[in-house]
N, C-alpha and C positions, 0 to 999 in steps of 0.2 A: 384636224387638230391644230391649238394655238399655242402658243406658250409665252408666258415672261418671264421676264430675267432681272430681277433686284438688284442692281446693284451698288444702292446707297451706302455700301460698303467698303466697297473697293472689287475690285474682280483681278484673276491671275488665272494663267493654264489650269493650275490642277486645282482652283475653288470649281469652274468651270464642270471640270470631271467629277468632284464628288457630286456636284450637284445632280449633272446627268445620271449617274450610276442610282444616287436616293430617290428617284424620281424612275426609276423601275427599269433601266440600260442595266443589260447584262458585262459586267467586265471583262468577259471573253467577247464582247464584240470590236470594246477597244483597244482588247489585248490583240487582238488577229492582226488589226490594222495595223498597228505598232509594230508589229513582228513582218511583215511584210514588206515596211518601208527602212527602219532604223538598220543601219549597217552593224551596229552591235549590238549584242541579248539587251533588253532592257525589259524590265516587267513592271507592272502598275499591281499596289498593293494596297487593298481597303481594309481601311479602320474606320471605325465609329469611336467621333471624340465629341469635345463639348467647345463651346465656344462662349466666353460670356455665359455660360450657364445653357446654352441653348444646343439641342442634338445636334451634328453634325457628322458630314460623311467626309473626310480626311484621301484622297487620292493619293501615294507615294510613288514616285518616277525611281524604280531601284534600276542600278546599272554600274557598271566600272566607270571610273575618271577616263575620261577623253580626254587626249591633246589635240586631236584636230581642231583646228579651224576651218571652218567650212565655209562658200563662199554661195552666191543664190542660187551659181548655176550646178553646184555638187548635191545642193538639198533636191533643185528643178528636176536632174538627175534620176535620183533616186524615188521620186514621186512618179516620175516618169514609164520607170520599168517596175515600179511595183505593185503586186498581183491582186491588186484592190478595187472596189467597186468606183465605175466612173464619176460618180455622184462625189463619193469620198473624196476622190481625186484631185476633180475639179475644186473642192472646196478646198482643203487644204492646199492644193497650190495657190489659189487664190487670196488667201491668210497669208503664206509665208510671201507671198508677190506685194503686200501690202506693209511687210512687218520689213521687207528689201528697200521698198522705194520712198518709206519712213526715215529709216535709218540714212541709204544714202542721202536723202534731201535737208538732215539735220549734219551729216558729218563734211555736206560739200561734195559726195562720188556720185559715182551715176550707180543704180541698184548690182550692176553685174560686178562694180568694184569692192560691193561691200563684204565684210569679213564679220561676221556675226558674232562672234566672241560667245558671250553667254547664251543669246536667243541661238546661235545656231546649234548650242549643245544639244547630247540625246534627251534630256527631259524636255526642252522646248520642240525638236521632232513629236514625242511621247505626249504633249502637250495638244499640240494641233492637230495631228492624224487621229489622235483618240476623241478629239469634241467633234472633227468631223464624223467618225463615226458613230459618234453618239447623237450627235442630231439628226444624221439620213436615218439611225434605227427608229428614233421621235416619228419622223417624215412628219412636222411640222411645216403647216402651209405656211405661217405667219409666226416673226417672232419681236415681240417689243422688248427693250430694253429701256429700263426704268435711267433717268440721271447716276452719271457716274461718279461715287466718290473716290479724289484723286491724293486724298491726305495735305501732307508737306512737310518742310525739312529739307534733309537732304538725303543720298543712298549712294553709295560706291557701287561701280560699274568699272568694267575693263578698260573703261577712258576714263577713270577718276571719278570722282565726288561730282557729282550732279544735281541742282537743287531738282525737288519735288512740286511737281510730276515733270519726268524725266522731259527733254525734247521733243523722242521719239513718242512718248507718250500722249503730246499734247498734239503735234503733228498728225498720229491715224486719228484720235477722237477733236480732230479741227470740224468745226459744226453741228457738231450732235452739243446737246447737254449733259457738262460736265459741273462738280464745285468742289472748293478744296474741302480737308478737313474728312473726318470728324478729330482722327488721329494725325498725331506729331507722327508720321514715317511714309512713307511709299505706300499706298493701297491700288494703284491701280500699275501691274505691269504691260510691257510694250505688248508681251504676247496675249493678253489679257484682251487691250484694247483691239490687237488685229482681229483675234476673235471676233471680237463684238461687230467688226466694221463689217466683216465677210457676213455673218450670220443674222445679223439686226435687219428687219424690213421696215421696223417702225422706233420710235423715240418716245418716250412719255410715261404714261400711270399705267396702272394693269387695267388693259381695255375688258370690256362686257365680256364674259366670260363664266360658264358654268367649270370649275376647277374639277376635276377628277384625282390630281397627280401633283404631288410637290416634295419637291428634291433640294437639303441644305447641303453647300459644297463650304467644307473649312479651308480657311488657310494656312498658313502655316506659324501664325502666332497667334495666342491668346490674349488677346488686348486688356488692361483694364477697362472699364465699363464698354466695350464696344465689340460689339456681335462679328468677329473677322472672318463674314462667308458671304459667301451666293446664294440665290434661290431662285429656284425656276421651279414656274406652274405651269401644266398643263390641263389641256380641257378643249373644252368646243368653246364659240363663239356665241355669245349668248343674244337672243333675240331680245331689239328693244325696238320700242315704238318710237316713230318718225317724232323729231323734236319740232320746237317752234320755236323762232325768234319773233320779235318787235322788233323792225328797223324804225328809227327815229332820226327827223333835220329840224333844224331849226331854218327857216329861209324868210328874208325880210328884203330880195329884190327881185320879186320877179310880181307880170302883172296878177292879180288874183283872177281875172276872168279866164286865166287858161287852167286854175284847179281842177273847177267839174270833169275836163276830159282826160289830165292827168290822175285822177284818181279810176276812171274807169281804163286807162291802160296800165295801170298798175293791177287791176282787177284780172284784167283780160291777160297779163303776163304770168296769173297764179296765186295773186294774194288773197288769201282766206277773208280780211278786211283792210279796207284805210282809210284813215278821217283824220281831219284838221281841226285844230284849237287853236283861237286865236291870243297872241300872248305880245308880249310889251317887250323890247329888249334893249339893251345898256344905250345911252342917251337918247331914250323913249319913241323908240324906234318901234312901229308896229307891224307885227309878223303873224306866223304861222308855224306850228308847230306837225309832220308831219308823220303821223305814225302808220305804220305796216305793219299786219299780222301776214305773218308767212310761214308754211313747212319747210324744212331741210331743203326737201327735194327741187323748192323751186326757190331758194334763197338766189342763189346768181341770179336768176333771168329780171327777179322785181330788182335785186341792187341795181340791175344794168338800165331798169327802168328809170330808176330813181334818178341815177344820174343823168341818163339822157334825156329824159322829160324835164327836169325842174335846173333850180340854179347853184343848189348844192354842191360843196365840194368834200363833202362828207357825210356819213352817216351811223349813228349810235345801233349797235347790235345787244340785243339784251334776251336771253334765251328764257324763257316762258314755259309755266307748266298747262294744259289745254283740256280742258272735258269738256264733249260737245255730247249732243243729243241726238239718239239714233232721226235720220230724217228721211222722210218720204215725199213726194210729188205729186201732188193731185191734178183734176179740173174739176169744175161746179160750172152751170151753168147761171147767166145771168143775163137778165133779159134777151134769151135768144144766143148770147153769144159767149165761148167758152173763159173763162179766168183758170189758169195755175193759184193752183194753193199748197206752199209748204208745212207741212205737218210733221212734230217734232215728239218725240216720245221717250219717256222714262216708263223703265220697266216695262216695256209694250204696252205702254199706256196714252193717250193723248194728251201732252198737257198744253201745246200750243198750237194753230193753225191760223196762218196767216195768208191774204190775198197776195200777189203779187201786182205790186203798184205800175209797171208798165202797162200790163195787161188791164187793168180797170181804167188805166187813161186812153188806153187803145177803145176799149169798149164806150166808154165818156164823148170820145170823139165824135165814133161811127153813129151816135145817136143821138148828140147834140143836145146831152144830159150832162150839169154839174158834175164833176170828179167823185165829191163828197157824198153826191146820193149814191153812186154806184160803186162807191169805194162803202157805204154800209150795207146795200143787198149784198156785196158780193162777200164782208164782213159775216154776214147770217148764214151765208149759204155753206162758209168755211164752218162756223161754230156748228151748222146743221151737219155737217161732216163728219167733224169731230165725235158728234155723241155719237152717230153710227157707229163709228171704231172705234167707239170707248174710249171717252176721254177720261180725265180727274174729276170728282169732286166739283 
């Protein structure tokens, strides 16, 4: 199984949790967790609300006001000796070790100094122990998370008014894609972002994917016009067909007698085709235009070609849609001696059969006949093929 994660909205702990929970996690799996780890009762409480109009699963973190302050190594503590699965474990220690070394590297302390303030409360415990359990219940192989929206403004925090997105916020989502907006306020919390750091294997759009499962987590305000949740899909990965680029150069210094054998090592490194057009370039400068058809699978090996064979120091990638012709392999014979012929076929039908031109200069040679007479026996012997196997028309 795969899943993504929306979150051009903003994402926080408990969006996280509705969404898990709508998306088919039972609440007692991340009530158990919770209750194992949190040093005081705290219970998670679903509702179905709206958001913008749009259904939503609502998670509430219920519990008594804490005064503690708790520091990384009292949460490390209690993560520690409590009676949960190792998977879980690991994962939310590894959240709250990201949301420690956040925090100290924005306030100046080293993580063991730090003092959590609001992230260490029981709803931020309730927050991470419950998505790690709701994602080993997923046991999702793979999970993308869409760009994050971070809003802006400002937000009060136990160190004061902090513009948006917090420090710490910007600090765990440093390198993935983030943008501000859409709303004037906060949309993406600290605990939100740790989340995402721990459990994100990928960055980007919702990949290939057959959908079975999807889960809307609210948050805790109703924005005007702005949908304030999460969403996470789940599904298998869905099969697609190998893509194709066109690599393209333009090259106006290198000599042209060395083309013919850099097109056949770009051949022999895997390109489906390549060929040259000759073109004119800025103060009439005469060039060459060098295009590659290539599959996915062998796109490195011809780039490495490109560059090592020619004078290029760059090259235009332009991704291709490809129908080709189911193909088969012949021989015919021709005066004595064998020719390949490829034969091409729509609807198990023949509509093309071609000689292969080495092969009729091979035979041309061996008998000290013109190319062109034996490049049309062997032309006859192909079309005499063809009708065999039933060609078109």
């Amino acid at each position: 199984m795969i899943g993504w994660l929306d979150c051009s909205s903003g994402v926080a702990g408990d969006m996280v949790l509705g969404a898990l929970v709508d998306a088919g996690v039972p609440v007692d799996v991340m009530q158990a967790a919770v209750d194992a780890i949190a040093p005081e009762p705290v219970s998670l409480r679903v509702e179905e609300t709206r958001r913008a109009g749009l259904r939503a699963i609502r998670v509430h973190v219920d519990g008594a006001e804490s005064g503690t302050t708790r520091t990384w190594a009292d949460i490390r503590a209690l993560l520690d000796t409590g009676r949960i699965i190792d998977t879980v474990r690991e994962r939310a220690t590894a959240t709250f070790e990201r949301l420690a070394a956040a925090e100290g590297r924005v306030h100046g302390v080293t993580a063991a100094e730090v003092h959590f303030h609001e992230v260490g409360a029981l709803d931020a415990i309730a927050d991470i122990v419950g998505a790690a359990a709701g994602f080993d219940h997923l046991g999702l192989h793979e999970l993308d998370v869409s760009p994050v929206a971070l809003g802006s403004g400002t937000v009060r925090t136990a160190h004061g008014t902090l513009p948006v997105p917090p420090p710490a916020v910007v600090e765990l989502l440093r390198g993935v894609p983030t943008f501000g907006g859409p709303a004037d306020q906060e949309l993406a919390t600290p605990t939100g972002a740790a989340v995402l750091r721990t459990f994100a294997t990928g960055w980007g759009s919702q990949p290939p994917m057959t959908v079975q499962r999807q889960g809307t987590g609210a948050g805790g305000h109703d924005l005007p016009g702005h949908a304030n949740v999460v969403r996470l899909l789940v599904g298998e990965p869905a099969e697609t067909r190998a893509g194709t680029l066109v690599l393209e150069a333009n090259v106006d210094d290198m000599d042209p007698r060395l083309w013919p054998s850099i097109l056949t090592r770009l051949l022999a490194a895997g390109a489906s085709d390549a060929w040259l057009v000759p073109i004119v370039m800025k103060k009439g400068r005469p060039a060459f235009t060098l295009s590659v058809l290539v599959d996915d699978d062998a796109v490195a090996s011809v780039r490495r070609a490109v560059f090592s064979e020619t004078t290029t120091i760059g090259v235009r990638e332009t991704a291709v849609d490809k129908r080709a012709l189911d193909r088969t392999e012949h021989r015919v014979h021709v005066h004595g001696h064998q020719v390949r012929v490829k034969a091409a076929r729509l609807d198990g039908v023949v509509v093309n059969a071609q000689p292969e031109y080495e092969d009729v200069v091979a035979v041309a040679m061996a008998l000290g006949l013109p190319v062109k007479a034996v490049m049309a026996d062997a032309a006859a012997a192909a079309r005499a093929l063809a009708l065999d196997s039933g060609s078109a028309p």
